[in-house]
Every structure is written in C-alpha cells, then in structure tokens.
N, C-alpha and C positions, 0 to 999 in steps of 0.2 A: 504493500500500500504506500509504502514512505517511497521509492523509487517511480509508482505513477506518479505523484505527487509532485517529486521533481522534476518529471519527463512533462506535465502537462505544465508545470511554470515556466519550464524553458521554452517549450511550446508559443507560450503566451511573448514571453518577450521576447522572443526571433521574430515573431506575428508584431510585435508592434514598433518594435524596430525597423523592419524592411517595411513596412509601413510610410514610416516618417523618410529613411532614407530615398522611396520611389516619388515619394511624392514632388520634391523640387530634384533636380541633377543639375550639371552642367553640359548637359547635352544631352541632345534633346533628338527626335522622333519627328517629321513632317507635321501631324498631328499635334505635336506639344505645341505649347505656345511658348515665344520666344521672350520671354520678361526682360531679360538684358544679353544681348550677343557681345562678343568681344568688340565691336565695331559701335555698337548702339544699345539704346535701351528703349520699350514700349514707351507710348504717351498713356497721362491718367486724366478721364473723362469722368466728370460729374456733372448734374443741372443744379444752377442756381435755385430753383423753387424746393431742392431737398435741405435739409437738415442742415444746421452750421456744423456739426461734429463730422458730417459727412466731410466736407471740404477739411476739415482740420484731420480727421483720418488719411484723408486721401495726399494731404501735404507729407505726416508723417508718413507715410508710405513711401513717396517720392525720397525723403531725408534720408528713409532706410535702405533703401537699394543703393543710396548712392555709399552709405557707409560700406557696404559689401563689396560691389562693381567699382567704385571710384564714379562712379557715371549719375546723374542726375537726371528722372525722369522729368518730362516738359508736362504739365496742367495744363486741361483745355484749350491746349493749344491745336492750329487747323494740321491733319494729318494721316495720311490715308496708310501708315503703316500698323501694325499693331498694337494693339490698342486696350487698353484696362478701361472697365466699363466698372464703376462702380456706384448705387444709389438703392433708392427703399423703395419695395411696391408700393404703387399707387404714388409715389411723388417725383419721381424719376422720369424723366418721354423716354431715356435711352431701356430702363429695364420694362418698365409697361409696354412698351412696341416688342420686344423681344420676347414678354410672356404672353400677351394677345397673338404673336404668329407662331408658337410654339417652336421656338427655338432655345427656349428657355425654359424648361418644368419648374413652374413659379407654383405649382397648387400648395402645397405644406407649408408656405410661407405665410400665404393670407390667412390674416388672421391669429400667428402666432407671437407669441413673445419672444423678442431677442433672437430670433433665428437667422439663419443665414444659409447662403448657396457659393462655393467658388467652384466656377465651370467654365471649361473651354467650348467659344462656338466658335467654328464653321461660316465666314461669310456673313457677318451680322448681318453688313450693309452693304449698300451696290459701293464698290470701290474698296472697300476692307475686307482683307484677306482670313485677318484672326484677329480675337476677341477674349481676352479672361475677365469675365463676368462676375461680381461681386457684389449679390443682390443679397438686401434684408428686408426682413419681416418689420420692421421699424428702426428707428433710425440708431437706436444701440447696437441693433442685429447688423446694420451695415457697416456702423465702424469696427463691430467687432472681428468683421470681415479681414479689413484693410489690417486689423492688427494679428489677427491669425497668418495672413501671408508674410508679413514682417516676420513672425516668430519663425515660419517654416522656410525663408531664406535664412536663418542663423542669426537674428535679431534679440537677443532676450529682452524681456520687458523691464530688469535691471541695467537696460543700456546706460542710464543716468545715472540714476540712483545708488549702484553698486558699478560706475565703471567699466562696465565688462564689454570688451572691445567684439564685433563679431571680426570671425573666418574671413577673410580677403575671396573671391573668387572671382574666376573672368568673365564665367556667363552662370545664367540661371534661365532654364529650364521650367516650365508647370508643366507635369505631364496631362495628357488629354485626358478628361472626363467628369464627372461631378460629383461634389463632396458637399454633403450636408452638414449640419452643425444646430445644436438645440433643435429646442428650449433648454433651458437649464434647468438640474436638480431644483435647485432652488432660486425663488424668484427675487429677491432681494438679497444680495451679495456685498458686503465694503466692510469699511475700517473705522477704528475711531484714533483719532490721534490725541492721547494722552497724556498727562505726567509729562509734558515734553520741557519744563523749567530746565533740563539739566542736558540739553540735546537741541531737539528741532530749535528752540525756539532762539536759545543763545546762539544758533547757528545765521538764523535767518537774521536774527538783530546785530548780529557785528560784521557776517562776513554776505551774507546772499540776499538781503535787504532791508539794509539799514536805514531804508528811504520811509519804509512805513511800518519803523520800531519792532519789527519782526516778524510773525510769520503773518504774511497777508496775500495779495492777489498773487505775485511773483511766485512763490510756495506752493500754493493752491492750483495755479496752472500747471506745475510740475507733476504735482498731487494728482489731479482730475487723469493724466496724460498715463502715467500709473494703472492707474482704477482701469482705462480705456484695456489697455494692454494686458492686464490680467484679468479679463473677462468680468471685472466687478463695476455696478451700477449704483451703490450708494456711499456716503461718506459722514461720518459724524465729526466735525471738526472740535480743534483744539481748544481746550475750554477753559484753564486755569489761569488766574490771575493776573499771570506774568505777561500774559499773551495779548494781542487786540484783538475783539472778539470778531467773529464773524463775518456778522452783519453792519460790524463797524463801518468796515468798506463797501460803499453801495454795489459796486461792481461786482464783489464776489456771487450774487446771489445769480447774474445775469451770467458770469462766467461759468459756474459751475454748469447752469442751464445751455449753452453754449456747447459743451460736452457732454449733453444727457446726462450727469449726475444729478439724481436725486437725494436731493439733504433732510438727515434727519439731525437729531439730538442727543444727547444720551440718556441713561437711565433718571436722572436728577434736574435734567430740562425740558421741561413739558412745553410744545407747542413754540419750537424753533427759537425757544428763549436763551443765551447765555447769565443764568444769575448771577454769577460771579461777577461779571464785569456791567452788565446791563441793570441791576436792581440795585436802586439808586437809596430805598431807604431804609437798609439796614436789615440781617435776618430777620429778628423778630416779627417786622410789621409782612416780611411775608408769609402770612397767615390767611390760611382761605376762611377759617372759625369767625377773625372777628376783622378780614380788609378784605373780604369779599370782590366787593366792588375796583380798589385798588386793584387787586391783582386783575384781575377780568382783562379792568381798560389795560394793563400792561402785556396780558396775551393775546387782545385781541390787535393792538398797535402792531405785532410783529405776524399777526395773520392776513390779515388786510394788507401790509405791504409785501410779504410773499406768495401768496396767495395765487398767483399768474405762476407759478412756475413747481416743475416735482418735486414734493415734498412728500413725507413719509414723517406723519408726527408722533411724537411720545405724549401719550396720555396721561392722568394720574399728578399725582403729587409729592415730592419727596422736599426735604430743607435746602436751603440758599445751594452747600457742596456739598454733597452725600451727604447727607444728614439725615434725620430721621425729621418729618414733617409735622410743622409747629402745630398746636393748637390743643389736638384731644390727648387724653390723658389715659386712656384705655381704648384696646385693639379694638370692641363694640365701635365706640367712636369712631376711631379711623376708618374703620369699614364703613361705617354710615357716609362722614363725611366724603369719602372716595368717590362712593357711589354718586353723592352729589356733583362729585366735581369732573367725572364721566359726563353727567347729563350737559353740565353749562360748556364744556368744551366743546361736546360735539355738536349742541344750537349756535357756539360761535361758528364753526366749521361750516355747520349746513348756510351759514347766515352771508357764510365770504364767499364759499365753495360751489353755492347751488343747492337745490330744494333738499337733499337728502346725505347726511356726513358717511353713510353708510359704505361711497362709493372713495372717499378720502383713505388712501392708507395711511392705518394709525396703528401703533404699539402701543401695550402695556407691558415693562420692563419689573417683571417679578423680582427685584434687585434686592439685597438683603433684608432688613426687617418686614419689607410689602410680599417676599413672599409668602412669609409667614400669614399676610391676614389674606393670602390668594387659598393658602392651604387651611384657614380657619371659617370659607365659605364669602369673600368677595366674591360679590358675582360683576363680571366683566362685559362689557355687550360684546355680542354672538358675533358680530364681523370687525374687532379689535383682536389684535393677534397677540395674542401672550406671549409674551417673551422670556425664556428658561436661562437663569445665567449658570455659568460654572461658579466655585467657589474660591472662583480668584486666582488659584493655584492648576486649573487647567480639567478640574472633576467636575462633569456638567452635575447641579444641583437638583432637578429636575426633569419627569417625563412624563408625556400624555399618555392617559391608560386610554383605553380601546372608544368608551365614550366619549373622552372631553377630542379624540380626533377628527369627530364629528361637525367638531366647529367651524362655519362658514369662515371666520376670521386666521385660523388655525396657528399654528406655534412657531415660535422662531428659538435663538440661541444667540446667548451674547457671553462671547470667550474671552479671556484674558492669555493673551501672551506678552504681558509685562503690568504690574501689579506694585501699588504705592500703598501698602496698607498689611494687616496683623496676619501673622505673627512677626514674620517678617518681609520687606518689601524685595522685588528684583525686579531693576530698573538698569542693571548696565550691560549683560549679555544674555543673550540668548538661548535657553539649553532647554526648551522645553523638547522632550522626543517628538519627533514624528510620527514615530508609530502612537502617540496617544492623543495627537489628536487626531490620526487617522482613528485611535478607536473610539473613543468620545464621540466625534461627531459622527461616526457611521453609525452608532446609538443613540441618539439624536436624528437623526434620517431616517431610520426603522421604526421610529416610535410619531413618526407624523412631524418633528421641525422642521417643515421643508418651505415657510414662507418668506423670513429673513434669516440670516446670519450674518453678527457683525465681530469683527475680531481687534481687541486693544491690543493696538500694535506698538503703543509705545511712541517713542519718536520714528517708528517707521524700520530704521536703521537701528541694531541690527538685526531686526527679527525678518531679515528678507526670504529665508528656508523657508520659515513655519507659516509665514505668510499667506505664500503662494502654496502650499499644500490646502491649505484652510481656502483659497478662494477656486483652486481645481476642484479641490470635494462640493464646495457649494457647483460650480459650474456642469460638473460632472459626478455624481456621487457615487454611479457604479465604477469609476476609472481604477478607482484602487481599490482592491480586495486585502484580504489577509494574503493570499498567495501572488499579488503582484506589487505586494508594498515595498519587499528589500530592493528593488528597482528604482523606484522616487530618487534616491538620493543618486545612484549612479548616472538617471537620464537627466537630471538636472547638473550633476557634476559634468558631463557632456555640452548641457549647451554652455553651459559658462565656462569653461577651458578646455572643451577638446576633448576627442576619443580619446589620446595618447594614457593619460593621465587621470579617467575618468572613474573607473574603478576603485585607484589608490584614492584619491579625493573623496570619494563616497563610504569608504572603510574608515581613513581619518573621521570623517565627520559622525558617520555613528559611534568611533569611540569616544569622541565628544562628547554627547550626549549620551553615552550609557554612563561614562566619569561623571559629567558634570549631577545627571538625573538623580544619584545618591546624595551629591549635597550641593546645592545650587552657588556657585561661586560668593553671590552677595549676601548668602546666610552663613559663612563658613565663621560661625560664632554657636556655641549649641548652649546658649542662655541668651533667654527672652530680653526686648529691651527691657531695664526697669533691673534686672533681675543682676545679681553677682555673678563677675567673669568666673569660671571653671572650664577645665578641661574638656576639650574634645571625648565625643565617646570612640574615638578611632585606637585599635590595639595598635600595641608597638607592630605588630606582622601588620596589622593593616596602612598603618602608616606609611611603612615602607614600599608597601604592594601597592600605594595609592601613587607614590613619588614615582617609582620606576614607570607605574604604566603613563604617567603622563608626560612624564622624562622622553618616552620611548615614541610616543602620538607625534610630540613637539616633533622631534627628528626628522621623525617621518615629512612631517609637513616642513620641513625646510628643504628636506630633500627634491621634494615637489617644487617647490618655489625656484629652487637653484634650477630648473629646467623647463620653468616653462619660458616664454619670449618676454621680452621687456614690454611689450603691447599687455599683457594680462598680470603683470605686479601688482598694481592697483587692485584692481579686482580680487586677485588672493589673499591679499591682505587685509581685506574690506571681510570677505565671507569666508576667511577659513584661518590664516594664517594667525590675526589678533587674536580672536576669540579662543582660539588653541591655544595659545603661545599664554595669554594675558588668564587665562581659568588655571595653568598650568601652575606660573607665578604664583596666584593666590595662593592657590595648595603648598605652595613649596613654603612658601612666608609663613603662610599657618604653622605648618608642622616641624618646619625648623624652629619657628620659633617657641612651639611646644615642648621643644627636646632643648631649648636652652642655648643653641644655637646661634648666635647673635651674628656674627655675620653671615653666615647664609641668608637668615632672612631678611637682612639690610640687603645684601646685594639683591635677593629678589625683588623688594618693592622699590630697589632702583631700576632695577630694568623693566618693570610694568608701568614704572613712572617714565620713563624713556618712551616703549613701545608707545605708551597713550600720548605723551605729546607728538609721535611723528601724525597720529590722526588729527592732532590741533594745528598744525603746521607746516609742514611738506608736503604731506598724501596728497597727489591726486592734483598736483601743483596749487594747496593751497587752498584746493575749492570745500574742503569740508573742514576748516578752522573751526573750532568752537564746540563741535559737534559731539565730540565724546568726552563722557563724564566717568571716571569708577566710582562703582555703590561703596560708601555713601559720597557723595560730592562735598556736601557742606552739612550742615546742621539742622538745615529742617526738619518738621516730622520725627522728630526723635526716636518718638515712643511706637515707630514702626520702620525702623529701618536700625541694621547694626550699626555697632560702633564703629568707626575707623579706628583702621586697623595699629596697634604698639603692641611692642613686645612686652609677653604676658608675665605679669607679676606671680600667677598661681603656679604652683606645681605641679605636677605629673601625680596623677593617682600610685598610690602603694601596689595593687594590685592589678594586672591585668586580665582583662576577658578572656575567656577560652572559649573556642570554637565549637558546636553541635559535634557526637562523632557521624549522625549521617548527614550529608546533604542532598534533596533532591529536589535539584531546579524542576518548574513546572515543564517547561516544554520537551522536558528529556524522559517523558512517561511510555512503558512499554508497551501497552496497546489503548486504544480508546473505545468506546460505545457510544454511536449516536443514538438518540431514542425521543420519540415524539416530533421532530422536526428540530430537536436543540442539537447541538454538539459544541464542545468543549475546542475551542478554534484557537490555533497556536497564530501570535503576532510577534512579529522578527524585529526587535528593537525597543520591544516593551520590556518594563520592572527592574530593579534593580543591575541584574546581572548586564542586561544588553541584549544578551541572546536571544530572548523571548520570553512571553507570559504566556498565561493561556484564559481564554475568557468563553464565557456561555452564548453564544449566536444563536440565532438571532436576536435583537433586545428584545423584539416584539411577543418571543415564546411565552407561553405559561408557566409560571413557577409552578411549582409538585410539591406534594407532603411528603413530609418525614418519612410518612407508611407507604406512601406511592415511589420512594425512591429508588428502593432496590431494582426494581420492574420499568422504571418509568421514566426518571433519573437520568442525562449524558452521563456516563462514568469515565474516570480514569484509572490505570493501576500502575503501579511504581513496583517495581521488587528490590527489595531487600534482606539480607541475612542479619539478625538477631538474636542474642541468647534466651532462654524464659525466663516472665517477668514483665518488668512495669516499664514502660514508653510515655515519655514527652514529647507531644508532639508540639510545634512550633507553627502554623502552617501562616505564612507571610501572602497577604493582600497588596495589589494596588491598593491607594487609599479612592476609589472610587467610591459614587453614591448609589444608592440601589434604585432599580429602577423601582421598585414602589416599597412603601414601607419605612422602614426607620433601619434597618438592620441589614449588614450583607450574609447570605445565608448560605451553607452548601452543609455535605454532611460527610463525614469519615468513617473511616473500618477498616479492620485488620483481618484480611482470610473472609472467614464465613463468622465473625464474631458480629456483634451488632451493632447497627448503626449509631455513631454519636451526630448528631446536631450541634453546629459552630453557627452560632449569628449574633455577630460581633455588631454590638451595637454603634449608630454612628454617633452620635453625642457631637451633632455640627457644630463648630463656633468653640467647640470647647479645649481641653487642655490637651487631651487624646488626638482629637480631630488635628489641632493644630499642628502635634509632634508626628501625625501622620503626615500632613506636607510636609515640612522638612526633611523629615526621611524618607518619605515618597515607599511609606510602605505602611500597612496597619496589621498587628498581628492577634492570630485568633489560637487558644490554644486549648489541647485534649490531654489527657492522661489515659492510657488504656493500657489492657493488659496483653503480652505473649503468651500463648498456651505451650510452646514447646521451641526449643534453638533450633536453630538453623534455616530456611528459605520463608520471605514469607510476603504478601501480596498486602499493598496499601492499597484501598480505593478510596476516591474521594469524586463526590456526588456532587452534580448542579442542580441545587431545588433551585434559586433563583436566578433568571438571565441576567447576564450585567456583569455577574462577580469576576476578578479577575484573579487569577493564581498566581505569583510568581516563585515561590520557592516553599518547600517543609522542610524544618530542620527535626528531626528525631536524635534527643538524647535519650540515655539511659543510667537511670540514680543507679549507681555500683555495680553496673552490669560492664562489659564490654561484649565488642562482635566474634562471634566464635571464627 
C-alpha cells in the first residue's frame, strides 16, 4: 500500500509538472502562438469601454514579457501581426464578436465569478493571422488572466516585493488550445496588513514614501498589484496608530476600485471605519449603550462616501483596538445590544446601498470575547457571513456543524500569520509550517468556510511562503492534498531560483520550519511576560541536537547562495537565507548563553545585528531600508511580547530531563484502518518532529462513541516490545481545536485489552492552552497495563475528526525493554 502511495504521488507530480513545462516553450509548433520571437514580440489589444484593471493588467503584462525577452510588447497599437486579445464578456467588441461567431467557447464564463479563458484562435480577423485570447467572466476574471500568463512565462508575483529576478529567455511560445481557470474555492480571498509599526510602515515613512508620512496610495498601489497576481480580491488595510489611515487619502478608495479590490475592515472596525485614527472623541464615548446617535452619524459618514464602490463590510461591534465593547456589563447584554446594532447597520446599508442590505457583503468576525456570545446563542442574520478566526497562533477556533452550513450568508476564516498579543507575540519571522495551514484551512473548507478568507500577514514581508499557500488554497482548495503537499515548497523553490537548486531550497526550508515550529524564534524565552526569567526546558542533549541541526541548515543554505547568479542574491536572502541564518543566531545566543557562554552568545547577537542591518541598508540597493525589525524592537506592548534578549542571570537547572525509552512518531505506524468514510491521513511537514503528523479526514466525518470505536473507529497500530506490567503513555497532540465540543478526543489500547478514552480538555485562553502554542504541542496521557513481555500492538482510535497525532512516548516505572 505504502509503494502505491508513492507511485501514484509521483504520478501526480510528473502530471503536473509537464503540465506547466508544455504549456509556455521556447518554440513553438505553426499552431502555437508566437508571444515573443527572437526578432519581435505580439501586440496587446484591449477596449477602452472594459474595466480600468483590464488596461492596468494588460500594461503589467507588456512590463513582464519585457522582463523575460528584453523586448516590450506595443498597447493598442495598429497591427496586423499577432496579437493578445485581452477583455470581459459582455464589455469587450474584440471578445463579444469572437464569442457570438464561435470562435471563442465563451459559455462557462457568462455569468461566472472570477473566471477566465487563455486560448489560441485561428484567424480572429480578416488580416490577423493569430490571436491569444484572454477572456473573463468579469473584470477580476480578466486581469486574473493577464497575471496567470505572467506567472506561466516565469514571472513570480514576488517580482517586487521579494526581488526575485525571472529566467532570461529568447522567445516564448503558448502552445495551441484552451485552458480554463475558476471560479475559485472561495469567493473572497486577501490580506490584512497588521502590526506593521515595526516594518511596513517605518519603511514607507522614511524610505518609499515619505511624501504622505507612510504607508499610503504609493504602498497601496504596490499592495493592490500583489493581491492582482496572487489571485486574491480583497484587502483589509493597515490600521494602527502609527499609520495614516485609509481613507485619509481620498484616492485610495478610487484606487483600490481601479484594480477591482474590494475593501473591507477588520474584526474591530465595523462599517469601513479606522477607530484608531478616525474617532475623534475618545474610547469611552464610543458607546452604542449611551452615543447611539454619535456613533451612527460617524458610520454612516464613511458609508455614504464609499458606498459607489466594492466593499465587503464588518458588522457588529467591538472597542476603539481590540477591545472588548463599551457599555453592557453582562454577555445577556451584549447579545441584546449586538442584535440591535445588526439591525441599524444594515437600515444604514439598505438606506446608501438600495432597497435591500441583504445583497451588501457583510461579515460578522466571531473574534475573541464575541465568539463567545456567537457560541452562547447571538443570532446573526441569515445572509451575514460569520467569520471563524484561528487562535492567533495559526489553530482555527471554530467550525460549522452540518446545520448552521445551511446559511445563505455562510462562513468565512480569518488567520493569523503574524500575531501582537498573549502569551507571546511573533512579529519578526516567519515559521508558521505549511503543512498547517495547509491543514487548518482544508478543515475549514470541508466544514463549509468557503465564503471569505483573510490572512494577517503582518507587514507582508516576511510571510511571502505562507502567504501564497493560504491565497492558492482559497483560489484553488483541491490543489493541495495530503499526498501533493511535500511538493508546494519545491515548485515554489523552482519558480523563484530555478530547477538547479530547487529541491535543496525546498528541504532547507522545511527544516526551517520543522526547527523553528518547536519554538518560535520571538518566544525563545519559556517564562510568561510578567513572570521571572528561568531556564529553558531544553536538555543538555537537546541543546546540543538543536545547535548542530541548525548549524548544519545554515551551511547548507550558504552553500546555495554561493551558486546561485548574482541576479537572485536578493531574492535568497529576502526568502530563505535571513530567516535561516537570523532563527539560527537566536538559538545559538539563547543556549550559549544558557550554558554560560559569554562570548559565543555576544558574537551571535552581533552577527544577527549585522545580518539585520544589511536588510536596513544595502539589500536590494537600499530599496527596503527600515523594513526589518527583530522581536522585540523596542518597548511597546510589554506585557505580550518577550524581553530583549541579555545574558541570563539564572542558572542551569541541577537536574536534567530524560528521555521516554519508546518513541513513536505518528506517521511511522504499521498499518492503518479506514472505517466509515474517516481515515487517519499522514501530513508531510506537520508537529513537532517535521516528518509528519497524522490527522482524522475528512473534518466533515462523524465523531463515534467510545462503544462504536473498536468496529467503527479509523485505527492505527504501532508495534512494540515491552516487558509485563505498567505503561505510561504520553500521546503528544497538535494543539488544534476540535471540530465541535470543548475536548480533543481519540481513544487507546494495548492488544485486545480495553479501550481507554483520552479527551484532553481545551481550556482556550488559559494557562495549558497557552503552553500548548508555545510548544506547538498538547499532551494527553494513559497508564495501562502489559499482560505479558515481549511483542505487543498499540492502537489508537479516531472518535473525533480534526485530532491531530504527532508523537506517543511510552515509559515504563522500573521496567525496561526485554
């Protein structure tokens, strides 16, 4: 079974490989169309009466061939040679006349969302010989056209933002015939740019646009240009203090509209409001209890003027910055009030919008304390799309059970991949795995979120990986599976530096993140703020075993650096080289400085102090000055972010930890049972170790009883030898949430002995929960008995979907292994 398994994965990626490589060549077949010859390049045709994002795609389209070719395509210019035809049904003469004479199969467009067509014709027109066709369903579906072609000549959509130079070639090839593309998994797709005081915004303010105090239209055009190229449609802009807001700049609202971004808010601004910078008198008096009226005129000011253009609003009511919302003083209360403050929202909406708010997309962002009174029976209206957030740390908090999918309005998700808040904050790299949020939100997908999904991205940079994982799964949710996920990181190491190297690049970077996933670089403190410095819980052998392996990463990734072309420096050092090299430092500084060490750890946190000024000053000639910060930067926030880092005053515990004598990682189990439509699904890059976890698929299954387990139950089994006698079992969780309930649930047994029940309660927000982010693990534990020494079979049951497995440790009090 385990060799079909790999014979139909490699299947898969040989199939989608030659895929991508047929699809653009450098020669090309009569038939092909000839995008750029050694000698020339097509012209790109658009009508004035489509879309402004059309002509703005169609420009960056021309920019990008010329990056590859050297050669610049001409814009509606007069020209009987080969020709890019690019526009939206129904606004377009050149693609409406081509789908009226059926030379164009335009049917599955009408009418769709976001969709699109690139097709070679044959003789569009009397005089034009050939034609690449780049028709949408609407006018996102057409830019998303022009930015698909980009990507499939060798364009990443990191060409700005991360540097990364494309492939040089002499021609380009589209081979003949038609390729479709959407709708998408999900229908509202983007980012929220966050937390960005110590990144974006000091970037924008001293070095990329210091003309309008920092991040504004300049920024924002970047932004939108982004969003277009990774197939994402909405954006929640930067919100904190330090920033100018928004809708400071009149032009932002017409720009973003300019590029088909639809703007929403985030969880704490209802109704395209910035409070921080826009509410003028003070938290308190914003109170819907007793300034009603106040606030009203202050959300309807900012509806009324945006109102002409896509928005997507947040509903509901939360304090000034995440805060918890003034007034009531019991959840009755809040519920009550809530519900008022749905109704006068959506009569302003109906009142700016048209007869009926029902047809306005709007959220309700279930965001900390309000999920609570979602879960104690707020009722939401039927076409407001509740919104499920994760718990900060990357574990979605929430799922629609089978009824509430039913919702006309239905569920969205709103992720964190960079986080300013308890227990501890990470704000300066990147390490969240891929594989979790590949499993997170394909749990989230299966259980009906498929209306929005927005991902805190931080200053943007450097969460460009996780990013774009997160806005493929929204765009496409089947793309990745459990069996095509170890792939993600190699075909992305491909487009940003090349086959050569694409491989090694891809294995660097998941040991990054299998290192970093056990302790997040900006937590590497294991006491709470508030709380007295002590000791790391890391063993002298773990210590050690933590320096070498990233000793060893580093290497590797210099070794890479030193070969690839001075064209992709930049680029490596942006997305693989820093965040290796600078997570590596940390550790070292830590644990030298644990052991007493005094200058190892001074040299290390001079050379992270070095690495981080080349991103404030050299890198990239200069152009991303200011941009990067290490956690903590300065002093803010105290009481959620660690302390900067000195050498530690405390000493070394007396005592070292000892090891479990068995270990058995999950994904290393000897056989499996699928049963009822679940199975126990192995994911390549999840839990602790790296290697793999193992989780219950689909989320959507039905959980089983204790008594339904044996029969009914996925199972796994592990073998091991044991002497007879008493067994500790240890069995280590992701710290996921369950998909319903309060508890993560599965059940254990030894042979034919009986089943035990493990359901480890979640105790969200609390002291458990919390040391389960940190360590990125929560543990559930058995004691059972051995009937007799020597071989003997562990199974361990899925009553609930969701749970994830990563490792059991089996000790035994005064026993050892025969």
């Amino acid at each position: 079974m385990v060799h079909l398994v790999r014979f139909l994965f490699l299947v898969l990626v040989c199939q989608g490989a030659l895929a991508t490589e047929t699809w653009v060549a450098q020669t090309g077949s009569a038939h092909d169309f000839p995008l750029a010859t050694r000698s020339a390049t097509a012209s790109i045709h658009y009508a004035d009466t489509d879309a402004k994002v059309v002509a703005i795609a169609a420009g960056h389209l021309a920019d990008d061939v010329e990056r590859v070719t050297g050669r610049k395509m001409a814009l509606n210019a007069n020209s009987n040679g080969p020709m890019v035809l690019i526009g939206t049904l129904g606004h377009s003469p050149f693609i409406d006349r081509l789908a009226a004479s059926g030379q164009l199969d335009a049917t599955r467009l009408a009418g769709a969302w976001e969709s699109f067509i690139i097709a070679t014709v044959q003789h569009p027109f009397p005089g034009v010989a050939q034609a690449l066709v780049i028709a949408g369903s609407d006018r996102r579906g057409t830019a998303f056209g022009a930015y698909e072609l980009s990507q499939a000549i060798g364009v990443s959509p990191w060409y700005w933002w991360a540097d990364v130079v494309p492939a040089k070639r002499q021609a380009l090839y589209i081979r003949a015939g038609t390729r479709r593309f959407g709708p998408p998994s999900v229908k509202y797709r983007g980012i929220f740019i966050n937390d960005e005081d110590w990144g974006l915004q000091p970037w924008a303010a001293r070095t990329f646009e210091p003309e309008h105090g920092g991040i504004g239209p300049k920024t924002y055009t970047r932004v939108f240009e982004l969003l277009l190229r990774l197939k994402a449609n909405t954006l929640w802009p930067a919100m904190h203090a330090s920033t100018p807001a928004f809708n400071s700049f009149p032009q932002n609202a017409q720009l973003a509209d300019d590029y088909a971004v639809v703007m929403g808010s985030s969880h704490a601004e209802p109704m395209l409001r910035n409070n921080v910078s826009e509410w003028k008198d003070g938290p308190g008096a914003y109170n819907y209890q007793t300034n009603r009226d106040g606030v009203l005129r202050y959300w309807t000011e900012r509806v009324a003027a945006n109102a002409i253009f896509e928005n997507f609003y947040t509903v509901g009511m939360r304090g000034v910055h995440d805060s918890r919302m003034q007034g009531p003083a019991t959840d009755p209360e809040r519920i009550s009030l809530l519900q008022q403050i749905f109704a006068d929202q959506r009569a302003l909406l109906a009142a700016q919008g048209g007869p009926s708010a029902d047809r306005i997309p709007q959220l309700f962002c279930a965001y900390k304390e309000v999920l609570g009174l979602y879960r104690q029976g707020l009722q939401v209206p039927e076409d407001v799309t509740i919104m499920w957030p994760d718990d900060n740390f990357g574990y979605i908090r929430g799922f629609a059970n089978a009824a509430e999918r039913a919702r006309p309005g239905g569920f969205g998700v709103y992720y964190h991949l960079s986080y300013l808040g308890a227990p501890m904050s990470y704000l300066w790299l990147s390490t969240t795995p891929p594989a979790l949020v590949w499993s997170e939100m394909s749990k989230a997908y299966d259980t009906g979120a498929r209306r929005i999904w927005i991902a805190n991205v931080g200053d943007i940079k450097p969460a460009e990986v996780d990013t774009e994982l997160f806005l493929q799964m929204a765009w496409d949710a089947r793309r990745w599976t459990a069996v095509t996920l170890p792939r993600f990181l190699p075909e992305w190491a491909r487009r940003e530096f090349g086959a050569p190297h694409a491989d090694e690049i891809a294995a660097i970077m998941q040991g990054y993140y299998r290192l970093n996933y056990r302790r997040k670089p900006e937590q590497l403190q294991w006491w709470l703020p508030k709380e007295a410095p002590r000791h790391s819980d890391l063993s002298a052998q773990e210590s050690q075993a933590r320096l070498a392996q990233f000793a060893q990463l580093n290497a590797r990734a210099e070794r890479v650096a030193r070969a690839l072309a001075p064209s992709l420096q930049d680029a490596f050092f942006e997305l693989v080289a820093y965040p290796v090299a600078a997570s590596a430092l940390a550790n070292r500084r830590l644990i030298e400085g644990e052991r007493a060490n005094l200058a190892a750890a001074l040299a290390a946190n001079a050379r992270l102090e070095a690495l981080t000024a080349r991103w404030n000053t050299t890198l990239a000639g200069g152009k991303w000055r200011h941009i990067m910060a290490e956690e903590p930067a300065d002093s803010q926030w105290r009481s959620l972010r660690a302390a900067r880092w000195t050498m530690p005053a405390y000493s070394a515990p007396a005592t070292l930890r000892q090891g479990p004598i068995i270990t058995l990682e999950a994904e290393r189990y000897d056989h499996a049972r699928q049963q009822s439509g679940a199975a126990w699904t192995a994911v390549a890059g999840l839990g602790r170790s790296g290697a793999g976890a193992v989780t219950v698929l689909p989320a959507s299954a039905p959980a089983v009883s204790l008594e339904q387990a044996r029969n009914r139950a996925p199972r796994l089994a592990y073998r091991f030898r044991a002497a007879e006698g008493v067994a500790d079992l240890a069995v280590h969780l992701v710290p996921t949430h369950p998909i319903s309930g309060n508890a993560l649930r599965l059940a254990v047994a030894i042979d034919d002995g009986p089943l035990q029940l493990l359901a480890l309660e979640l105790k969200d927000g609390g002291a458990d929960w919390a040391a389960g982010v940190l360590d990125a693990r929560r543990t559930a534990r058995a004691r059972m008995t051995i009937g007799a020494p020597g071989a003997h079979t562990l199974y361990v049951y899925g009553i609930d979907p969701g749970v994830t497995l990563d490792r059991i440790d089996i000790s035994f009090p005064a026993q050892s292994i025969p």
